[in-house]
C-alpha positions as CSV (number, residue, x, y, z in Angstrom):
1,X,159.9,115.6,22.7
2,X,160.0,118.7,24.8
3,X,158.2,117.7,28.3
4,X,155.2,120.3,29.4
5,X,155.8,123.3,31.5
6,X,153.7,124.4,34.2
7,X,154.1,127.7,36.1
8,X,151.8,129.5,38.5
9,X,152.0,133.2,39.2
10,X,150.9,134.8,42.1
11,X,151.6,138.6,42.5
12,X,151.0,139.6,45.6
13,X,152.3,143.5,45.1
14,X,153.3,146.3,42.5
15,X,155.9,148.7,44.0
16,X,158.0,150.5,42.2
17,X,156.4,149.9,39.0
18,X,156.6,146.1,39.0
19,X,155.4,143.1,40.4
20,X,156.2,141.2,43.8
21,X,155.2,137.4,44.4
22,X,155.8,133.9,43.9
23,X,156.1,130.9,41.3
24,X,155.5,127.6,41.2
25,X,156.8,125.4,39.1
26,X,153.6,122.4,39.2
27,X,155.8,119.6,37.7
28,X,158.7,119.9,40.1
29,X,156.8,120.9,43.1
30,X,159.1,123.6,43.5
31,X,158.1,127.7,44.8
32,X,160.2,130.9,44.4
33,X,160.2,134.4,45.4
34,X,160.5,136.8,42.9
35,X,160.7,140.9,43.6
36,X,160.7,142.2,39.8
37,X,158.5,140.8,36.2
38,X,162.5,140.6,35.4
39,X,163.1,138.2,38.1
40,X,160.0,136.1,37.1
41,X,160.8,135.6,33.7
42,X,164.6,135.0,34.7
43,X,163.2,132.4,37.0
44,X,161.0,130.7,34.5
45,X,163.8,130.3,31.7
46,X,166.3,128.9,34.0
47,X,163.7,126.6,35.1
48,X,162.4,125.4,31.8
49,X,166.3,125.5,30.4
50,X,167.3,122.9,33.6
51,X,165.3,120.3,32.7
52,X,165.3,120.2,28.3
């Protein structure tokens, strides 16, 4: 079984037609910078692809 996921998005900005902030990943205790939605979601799957 597929352990639980657990983001938190903060954006702080939205230049240039995107979003600036951070993530935290709950489980892991762990917080990233990210300066594009790209980024964030690019983020997010490597995270949830480490630990299956």
């Amino acid at each position: 079984m597929k352990k639980e996921k657990t983001f938190i998005v903060q954006i702080k900005d939205t230049e240039s037609g995107t979003w600036q902030g951070t993530v935290q990943w709950v489980e892991k205790e762990k917080k990233e910078i990210f300066r594009s939605a790209l980024e964030l979601m690019k983020l997010m799957e490597s995270a949830v692809e480490s630990d299956d």
